[in-house]
N, C-alpha and C positions, 0 to 999 in steps of 0.2 A: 468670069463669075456672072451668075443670069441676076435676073433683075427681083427672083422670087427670093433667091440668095440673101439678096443684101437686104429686102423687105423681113425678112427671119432674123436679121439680127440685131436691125435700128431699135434702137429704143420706144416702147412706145410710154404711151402718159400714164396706163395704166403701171407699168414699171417703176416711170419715176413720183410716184406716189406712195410704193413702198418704203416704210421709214428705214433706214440701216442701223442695223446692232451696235449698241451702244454697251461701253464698257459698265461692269457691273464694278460698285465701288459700296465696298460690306465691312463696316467695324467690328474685329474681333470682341468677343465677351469682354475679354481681359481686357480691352484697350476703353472699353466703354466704362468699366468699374474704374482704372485708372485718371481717368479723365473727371468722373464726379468724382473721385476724393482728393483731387487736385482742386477743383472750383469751389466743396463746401471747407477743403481747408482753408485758401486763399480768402474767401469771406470769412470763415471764421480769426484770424491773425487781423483780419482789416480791422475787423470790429470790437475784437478783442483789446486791444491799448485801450478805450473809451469806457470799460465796464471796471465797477468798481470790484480789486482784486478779493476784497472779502467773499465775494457775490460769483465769481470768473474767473477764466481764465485765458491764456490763448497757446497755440503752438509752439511758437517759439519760446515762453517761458515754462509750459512742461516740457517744452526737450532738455532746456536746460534744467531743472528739478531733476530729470531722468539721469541724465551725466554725471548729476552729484551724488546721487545715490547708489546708481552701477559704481562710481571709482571708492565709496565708501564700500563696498562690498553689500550691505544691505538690501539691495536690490536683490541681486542674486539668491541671498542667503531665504528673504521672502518668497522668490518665486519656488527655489526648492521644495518649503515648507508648505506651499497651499499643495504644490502640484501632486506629490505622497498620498494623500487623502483621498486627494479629488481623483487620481488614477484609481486606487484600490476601492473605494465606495464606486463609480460608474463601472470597471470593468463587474463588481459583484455584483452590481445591479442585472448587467444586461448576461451575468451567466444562471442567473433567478430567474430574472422577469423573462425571458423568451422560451425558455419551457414552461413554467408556468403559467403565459397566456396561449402556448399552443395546447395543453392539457384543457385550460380553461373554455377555449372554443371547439374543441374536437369534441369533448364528450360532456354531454349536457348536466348529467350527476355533479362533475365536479362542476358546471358554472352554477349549479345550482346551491353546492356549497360554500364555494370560495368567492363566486363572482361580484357579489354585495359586499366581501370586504375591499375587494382591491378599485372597487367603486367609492366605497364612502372614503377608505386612504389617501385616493386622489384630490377627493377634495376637502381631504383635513387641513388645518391650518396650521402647519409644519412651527412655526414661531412657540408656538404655545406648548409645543410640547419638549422643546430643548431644554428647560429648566431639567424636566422629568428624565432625560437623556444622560444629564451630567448629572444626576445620582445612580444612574446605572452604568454607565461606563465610564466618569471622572470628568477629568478637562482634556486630557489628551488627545494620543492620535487615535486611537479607539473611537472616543463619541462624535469626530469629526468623520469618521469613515461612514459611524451609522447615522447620521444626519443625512451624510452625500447620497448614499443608499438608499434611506429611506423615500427622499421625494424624486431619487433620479429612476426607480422601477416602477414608478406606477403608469409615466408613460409609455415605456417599453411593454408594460405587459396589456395595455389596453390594448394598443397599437397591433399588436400582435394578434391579440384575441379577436379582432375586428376583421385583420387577416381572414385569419380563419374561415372567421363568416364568411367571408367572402368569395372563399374559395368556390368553384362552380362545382354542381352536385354531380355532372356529369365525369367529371375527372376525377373522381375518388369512383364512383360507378364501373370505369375504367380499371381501377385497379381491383377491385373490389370481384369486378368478375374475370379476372384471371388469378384469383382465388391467392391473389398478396395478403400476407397476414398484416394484422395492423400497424406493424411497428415500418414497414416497408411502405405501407401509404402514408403513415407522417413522416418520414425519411425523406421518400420519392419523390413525391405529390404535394403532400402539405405545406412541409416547409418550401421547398423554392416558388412556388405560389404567394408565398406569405412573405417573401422576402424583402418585397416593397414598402410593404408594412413595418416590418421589421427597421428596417435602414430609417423610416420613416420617423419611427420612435426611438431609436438612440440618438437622431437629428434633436428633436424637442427636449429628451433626458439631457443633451450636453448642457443647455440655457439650465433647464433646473438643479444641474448639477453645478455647473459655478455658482449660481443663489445661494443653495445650500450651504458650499465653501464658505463663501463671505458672511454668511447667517450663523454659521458655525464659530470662525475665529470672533467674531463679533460677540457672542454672548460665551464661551468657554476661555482656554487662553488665548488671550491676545497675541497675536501672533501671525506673519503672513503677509499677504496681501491685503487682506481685512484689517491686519493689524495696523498697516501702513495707511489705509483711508480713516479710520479712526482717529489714530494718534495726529496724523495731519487735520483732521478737522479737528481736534481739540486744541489744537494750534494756531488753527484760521491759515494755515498753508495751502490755498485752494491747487495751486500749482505741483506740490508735492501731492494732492490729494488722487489729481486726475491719472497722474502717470499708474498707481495699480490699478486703474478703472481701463484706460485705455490698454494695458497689460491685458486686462482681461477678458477684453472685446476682442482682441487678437489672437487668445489663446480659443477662445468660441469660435470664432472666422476660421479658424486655421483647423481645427478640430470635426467641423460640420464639412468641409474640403475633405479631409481625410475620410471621413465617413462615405464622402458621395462618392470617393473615389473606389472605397471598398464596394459600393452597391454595382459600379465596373464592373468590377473585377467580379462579384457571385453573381449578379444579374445581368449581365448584360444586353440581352432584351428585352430591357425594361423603355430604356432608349428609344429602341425602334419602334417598341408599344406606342410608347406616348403622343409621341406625331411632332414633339416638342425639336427647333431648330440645334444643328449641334453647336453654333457657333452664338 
């Protein structure tokens, strides 16, 4: 072996100056969500024994509230009764309000007719007119459906309508000169453009669509899960009161998960649009 040999293969300073790769060490989404609702339960149970129970409450006495209530069967019998409503008002909302804000944004005639109402509905003040609601459709499951309906389409249908706009002039251009009639550019074009949008506003409609629920059992028949935070706070049972509240943060969590999972499933370039990390 020559001498130019072993000069080729010594190391030199500039080599050992190169740092070496170091393993990458990445917390899953799920492990990070996990993780905060492990540290603000454990402060919350810390602090919770110390708060007066009229005022509080903590973990481990809504679990136990919750126990008693599931082996009573009322638990159960509750969550049936809100979920009825609250399925058939958001599913009629979002089979309304998503053609109706793609009408609304496609062609300027109708925004120009309807557009100002489904403007000022958004920011009606849904309270005030449930009185008016239970003379038109009673106490039942009827006025509960149209309550849920009513404030859960006005996001769907903005959302949508915004869509629209949004959509680039050139991509309808496209279909437009391959002489597609119009029902094939909002078919083809429109909607899967608009789909972000869309998914965007059935996310928002589920929040307003539980409000609704509980604004509904709350002023018609008592009944529910609303019926259940009532009846307990007329009680002063804070502990019974939180279990349908935390119910119903979970059926929203769990709900808003499903949705995105549907935005998957018909968009799936949306993803790779965004720039946003998968994990």
């Amino acid at each position: 072996m020559t001498d130019n040999t072993l000069a080729a293969k010594a190391p030199t300073a500039q080599d050992a100056a190169v740092p070496l790769p170091r393993a990458k060490f990445k917390l899953a989404k799920g492990h990070v969500t996990a993780l905060s609702l492990i540290i603000v339960g454990s402060l919350w149970e810390l602090a919770g024994p110390s708060m007066n129970p009229l005022f509080g409450s903590y973990p481990s006495a809504i679990w136990e509230a919750g126990v008693r209530m599931a082996q009573s069967g009322d638990l159960m019998t509750a969550i049936l009764s809100s979920l009825q409503p609250f399925a058939a008002g958001y599913l009629l909302a979002a089979l309304v309000g998503i053609p109706l804000g793609l009408l609304i944004g496609r062609y300027r005639m109708v925004e120009a007719a309807v557009g100002i109402y489904v403007t000022a509905g958004y920011a009606m003040p849904l309270v005030a007119l449930v009185p008016l609601f239970m003379l038109w459709f009673g106490l039942g499951f009827t006025v509960k459906v149209a309550i849920i309906f009513t404030l859960a389409i006005f996001p769907i249908c903005i959302n949508t309508w915004e869509g629209v706009r949004a959509v680039p002039k050139a991509l309808i251009e496209v279909g437009t000169s391959f002489v597609a009639p119009p029902a094939a550019v909002m078919w083809k074009i429109v909607l899967p453009a608009t789909l972000p949008y869309i998914i965007a506003g059935m996310k928002l409609a589920i929040g307003k669509a539980v409000i609704a629920m509980v604004v509904a059992e709350f002023f018609t028949a008592i009944s529910g899960l609303g019926g259940i935070i009532l009846n307990a706070a007329n009680q002063f049972d804070t502990a019974a009161m939180f279990v349908p509240i935390i119910i119903l943060m979970i059926m929203a969590v769990g709900l808003t998960s499903l949705v995105r999972l549907l935005e998957r499933r018909l968009a799936p370039w949306q993803t790779e649009l965004s720039g946003r990390e998968a994990a």
